[in-house]
N, C-alpha and C positions, 0 to 999 in steps of 0.2 A: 675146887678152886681153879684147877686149870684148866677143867670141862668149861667154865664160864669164862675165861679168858678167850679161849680158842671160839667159843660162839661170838663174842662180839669182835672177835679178829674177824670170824664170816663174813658176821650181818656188815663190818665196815666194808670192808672188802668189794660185796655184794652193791651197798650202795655204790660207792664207788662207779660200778662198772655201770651200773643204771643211770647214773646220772650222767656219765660220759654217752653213753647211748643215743641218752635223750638230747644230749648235747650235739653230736654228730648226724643225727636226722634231723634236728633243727634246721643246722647247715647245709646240708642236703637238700632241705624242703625248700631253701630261704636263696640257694644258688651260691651262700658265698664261700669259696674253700681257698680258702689263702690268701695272699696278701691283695689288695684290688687298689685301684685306680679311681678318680672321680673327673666324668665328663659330665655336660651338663645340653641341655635342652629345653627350649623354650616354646609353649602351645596357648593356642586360646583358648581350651576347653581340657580338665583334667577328667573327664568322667570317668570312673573307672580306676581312675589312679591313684593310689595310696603310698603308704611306707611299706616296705618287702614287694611289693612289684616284679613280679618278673623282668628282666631284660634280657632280651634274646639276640642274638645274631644269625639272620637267615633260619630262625626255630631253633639252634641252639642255644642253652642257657650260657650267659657269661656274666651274670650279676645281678642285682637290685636295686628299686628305688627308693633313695635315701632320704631324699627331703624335699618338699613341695614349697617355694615360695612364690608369694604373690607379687607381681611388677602391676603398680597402677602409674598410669602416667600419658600425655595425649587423649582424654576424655575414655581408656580401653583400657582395661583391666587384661593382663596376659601372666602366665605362670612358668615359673623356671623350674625345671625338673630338674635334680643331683642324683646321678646314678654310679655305683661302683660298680667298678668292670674288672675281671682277672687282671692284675700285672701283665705288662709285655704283650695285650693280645692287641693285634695289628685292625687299625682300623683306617680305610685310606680318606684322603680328605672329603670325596665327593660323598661319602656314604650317607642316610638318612635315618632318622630317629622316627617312626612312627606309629603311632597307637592303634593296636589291632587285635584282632581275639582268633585265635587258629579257627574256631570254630562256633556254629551259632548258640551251643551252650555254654562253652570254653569261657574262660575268665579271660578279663580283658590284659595286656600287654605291651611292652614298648618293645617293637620289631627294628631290631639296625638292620636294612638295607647295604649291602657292600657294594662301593662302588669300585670305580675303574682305572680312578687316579693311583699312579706311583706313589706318590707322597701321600703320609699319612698322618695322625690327627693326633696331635700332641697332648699328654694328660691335662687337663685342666680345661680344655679347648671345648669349645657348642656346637654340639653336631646338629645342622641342618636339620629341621624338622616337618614333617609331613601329619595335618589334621587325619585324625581318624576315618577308618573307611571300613564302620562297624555297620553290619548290614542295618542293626536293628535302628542304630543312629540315623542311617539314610532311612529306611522304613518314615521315623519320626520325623524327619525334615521333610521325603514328600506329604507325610501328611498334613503337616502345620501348611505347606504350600497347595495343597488343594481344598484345603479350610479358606485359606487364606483369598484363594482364585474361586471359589464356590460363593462367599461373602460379597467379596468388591467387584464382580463382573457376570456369573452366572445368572445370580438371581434377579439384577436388576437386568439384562437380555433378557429373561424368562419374564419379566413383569412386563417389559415394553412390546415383548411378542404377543400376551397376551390383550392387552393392550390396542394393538395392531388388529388383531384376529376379530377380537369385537367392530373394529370400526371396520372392515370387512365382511363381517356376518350382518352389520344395520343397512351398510349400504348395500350389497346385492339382496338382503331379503325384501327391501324397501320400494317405493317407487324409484330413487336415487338406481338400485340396480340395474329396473329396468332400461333407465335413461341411459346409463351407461351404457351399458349393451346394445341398444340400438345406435348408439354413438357409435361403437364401435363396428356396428355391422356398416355404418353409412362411410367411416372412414374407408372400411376394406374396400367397401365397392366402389369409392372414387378412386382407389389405388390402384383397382383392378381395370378400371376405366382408362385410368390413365397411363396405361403400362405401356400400351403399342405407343401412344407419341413420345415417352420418354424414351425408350428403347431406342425409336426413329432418333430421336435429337442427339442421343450419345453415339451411332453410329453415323451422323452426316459430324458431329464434331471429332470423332474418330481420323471421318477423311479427312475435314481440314485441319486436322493435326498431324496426317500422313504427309500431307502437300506443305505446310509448313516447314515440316521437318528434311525437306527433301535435298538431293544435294545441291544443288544450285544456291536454296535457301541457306545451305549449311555454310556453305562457301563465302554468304555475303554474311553472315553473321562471325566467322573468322577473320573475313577483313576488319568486318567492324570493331571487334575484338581488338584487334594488331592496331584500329584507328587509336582506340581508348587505351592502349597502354603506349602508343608513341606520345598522343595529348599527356598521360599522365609522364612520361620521361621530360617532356617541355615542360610540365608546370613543374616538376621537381627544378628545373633547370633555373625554370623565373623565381623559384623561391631559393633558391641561392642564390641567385642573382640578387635578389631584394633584401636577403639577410644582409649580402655586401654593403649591399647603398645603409642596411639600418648601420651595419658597423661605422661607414662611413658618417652618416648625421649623426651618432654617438659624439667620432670623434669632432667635427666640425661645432658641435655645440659644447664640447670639453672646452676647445680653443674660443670657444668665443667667453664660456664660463669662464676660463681664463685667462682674457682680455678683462673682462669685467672687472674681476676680483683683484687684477695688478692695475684699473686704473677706476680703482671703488669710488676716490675723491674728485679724480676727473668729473665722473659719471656723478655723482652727488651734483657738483657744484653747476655741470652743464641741466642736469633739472632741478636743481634750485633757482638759476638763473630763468630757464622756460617759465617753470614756477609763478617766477615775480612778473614775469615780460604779462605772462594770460592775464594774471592781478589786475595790471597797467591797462593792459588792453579793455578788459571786463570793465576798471571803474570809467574809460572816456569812450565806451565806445557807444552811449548815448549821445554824445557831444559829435565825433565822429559821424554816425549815421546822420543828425540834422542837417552838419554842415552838408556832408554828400546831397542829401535831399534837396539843401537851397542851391548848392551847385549844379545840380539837375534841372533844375527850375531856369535856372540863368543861363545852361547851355540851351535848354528849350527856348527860351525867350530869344536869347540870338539868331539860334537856327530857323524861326519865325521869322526874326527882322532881317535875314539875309534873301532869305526864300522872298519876301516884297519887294528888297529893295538891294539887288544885286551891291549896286553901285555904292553902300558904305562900305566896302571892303578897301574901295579907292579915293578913300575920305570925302565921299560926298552926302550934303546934309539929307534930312527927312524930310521927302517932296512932300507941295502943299497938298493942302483937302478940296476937292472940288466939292462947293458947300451945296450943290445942285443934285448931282449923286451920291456927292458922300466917297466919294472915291480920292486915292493918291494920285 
């Protein structure tokens, strides 16, 4: 009876110590040993990242990753990492959170970065985060960008080139080629024809570009120069001068605005008055015109009767008709 007492004092015993074991290389596997802290990190891509995550500082372990949640919001989906960290281990503010694998078989991890700032980053606080810089991950992004550059720009240059190359192999193997080509032989040789007089014409424009340029020439284009910025000092001078005169008609047409406006009923009643006077004028001046025309008429008749017969100016009558000629 106490052989079997004392065996299952072992076997407990035994567990016991097993299961503590298994308990403290958990711990050990998992990075957490004693009390830890929770900072936090935000990424657009968790690949690789789970719960028990390693978290490292500069490759050493100082905790795990604890919980992944999801932020959707501004049409982007982004995720906040929860990570415990050892109590009291110093992290300064600028430091960075970012996902990495030691190595190209190595499981992937969230690397702190230490930075350089004094002050440092208070439990609960977001450490800065830097996207992954997993080789395999770049690997897969240039290739999705040279699928991508292979699809929308390679192949359709490679269609237009051949393209090109056809309409190239019809025309020179064609009569169009031959035509060409002697086109071109007949250009060369007008070029070549014409070399010695272009040659000539840019070397006598050479001289009279030397003799242009010369100093005498230099000299009268500096006066001219000094002409055109004294002209341009005068016309600045007249346009301030002329800005005056516009300030001046501003003001002169204020004051007359201002006559107007302090004698509004003057000015009503002296063209109401004009008004009625044109009316007046308008409805007699048919009557008017007549009379003028028959008074025209009568100073004409006079000027007649004077011009015959001086003498009624001194009351004398209208000589007789001599009935023989008909004359006064």
């Amino acid at each position: 009876m106490k052989n079997m007492k004392l065996n299952y004092l072992i076997v407990g015993i035994f567990t016991i110590l097993v299961v503590t074991g298994v308990f403290i290389t958990v711990t050990l596997l998992t990075g957490r040993q004693g009390a830890t802290e929770d900072y936090y990190a935000t990424y657009d891509n968790v690949g690789g990242i789970r719960f028990g995550t390693r978290v490292l500082y500069e490759g050493f372990p100082v905790g795990q990753v604890e919980e992944i949640v999801p932020i959707q919001g501004e049409g982007k989906t982004r995720f906040k990492v929860e990570m415990s960290i050892k109590r009291g281990w110093k992290i300064p503010k600028d430091s960075t959170a970012e996902i990495a694998a030691s190595g190209l078989l190595a499981a992937v991890g969230i690397n702190i970065r230490e930075g350089r700032s004094t002050e440092l980053l208070k439990p609960g606080a977001d450490i800065p985060s830097r996207e992954s810089n997993n080789i395999m991950s770049a690997v897969g992004d240039l290739a999705r960008e040279i699928k991508d550059l292979t699809e929308t720009e390679v192949r359709p240059l490679m269609a237009n080139l051949n393209t090109i190359v056809r309409g190239l192999s019809e025309i020179i193997g064609g009569d169009q080629g031959a035509q060409v080509g002697s086109d071109v032989k007949s250009v060369i040789r007008a070029i070549s024809e014409a070399a010695p007089d272009i040659m000539r014409n840019v070397n006598n424009f050479s001289g009279k570009l030397d003799t242009l340029m010369s100093e005498r020439n230099m000299k009268v284009l500096e006066g001219t120069i000094d002409n055109v910025g004294v002209s341009a000092r005068n016309m600045a001078d007249v346009t301030k001068q002329l800005g005056d005169t516009r300030k001046a008609l501003d003001g002169l047409i204020g004051e007359i605005k201002g006559i107007v406006v302090d004698n509004k009923d003057e000015v009503s009643q002296s063209v109401g008055d004009l008004r009625h006077t044109t009316e007046t004028i308008a409805r007699y001046i048919d009557s008017i015109n007549q009379n003028l025309d028959i008074t025209a008429r009568n100073m004409s008749e006079f000027s007649r009767a004077i011009r015959q017969n001086p003498g009624l100016l001194l009351g004398g009558g209208t000589p007789a008709t001599d009935t023989t000629t008909g004359k006064r």
